[in-house]
N, C-alpha and C positions, 0 to 999 in steps of 0.2 A: 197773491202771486199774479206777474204782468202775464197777459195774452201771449208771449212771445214764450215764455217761460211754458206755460203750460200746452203751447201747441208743439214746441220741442219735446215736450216729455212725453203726449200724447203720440206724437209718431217718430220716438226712438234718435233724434238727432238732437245735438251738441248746441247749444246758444251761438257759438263761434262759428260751427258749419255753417248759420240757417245766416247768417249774416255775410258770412263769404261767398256765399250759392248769390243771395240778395245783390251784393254789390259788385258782382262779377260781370264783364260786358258780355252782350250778346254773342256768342259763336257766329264762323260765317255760315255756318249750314242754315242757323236760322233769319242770317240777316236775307240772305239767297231765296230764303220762301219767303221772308217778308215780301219782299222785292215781286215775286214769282204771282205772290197772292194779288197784288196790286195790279199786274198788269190782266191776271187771267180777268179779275175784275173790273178794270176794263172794258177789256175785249168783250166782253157776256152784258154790261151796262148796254154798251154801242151795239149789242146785238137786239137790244131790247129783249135779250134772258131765253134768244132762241137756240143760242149756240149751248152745244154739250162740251166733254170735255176733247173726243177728234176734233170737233173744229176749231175749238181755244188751241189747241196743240198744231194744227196747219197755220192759225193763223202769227203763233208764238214761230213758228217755222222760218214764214215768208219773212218776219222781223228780224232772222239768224237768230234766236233764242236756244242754244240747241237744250233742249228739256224731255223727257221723257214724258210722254201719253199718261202714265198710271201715274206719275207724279204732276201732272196739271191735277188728276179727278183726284188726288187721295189732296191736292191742297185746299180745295176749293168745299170738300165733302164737309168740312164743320162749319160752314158758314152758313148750309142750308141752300146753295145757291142750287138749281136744277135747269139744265138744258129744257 
């Protein structure tokens, strides 16, 4: 049995789902946090890692970014990065 076969069985989906999910393009929500991740990363590089997530978000601000506060810190929170 291929890997493909048995990780479909082992979590209840279809061969034809896991291949449609696979080859499907990216949504904009997530091309938008790509985007969002790159610059808060950035902004936090150039700060040399002093900036949190208010001041990533004034400085996404002054750029006309309009972004929401909790979604700068909820995008940046799996990367590890820390004000």
């Amino acid at each position: 049995m291929d890997p493909v076969s048995t990780m479909c069985r082992v979590l209840g989906v279809s061969r034809s789902g896991f291949y449609a999910w696979r080859d499907r393009a990216r949504s904009r929500m997530a091309a938008d946090d790509a985007e969002l991740l790159e610059r808060v990363r950035d902004i936090h590089r150039r700060s040399y890692g002093t900036y949190g997530a208010p001041r990533v978000h004034a400085e996404l601000a002054d750029a006309g970014v309009r972004v929401g506060r909790k979604r700068v810190a909820g995008s940046w929170r799996p990367t590890g990065c820390r004000g």
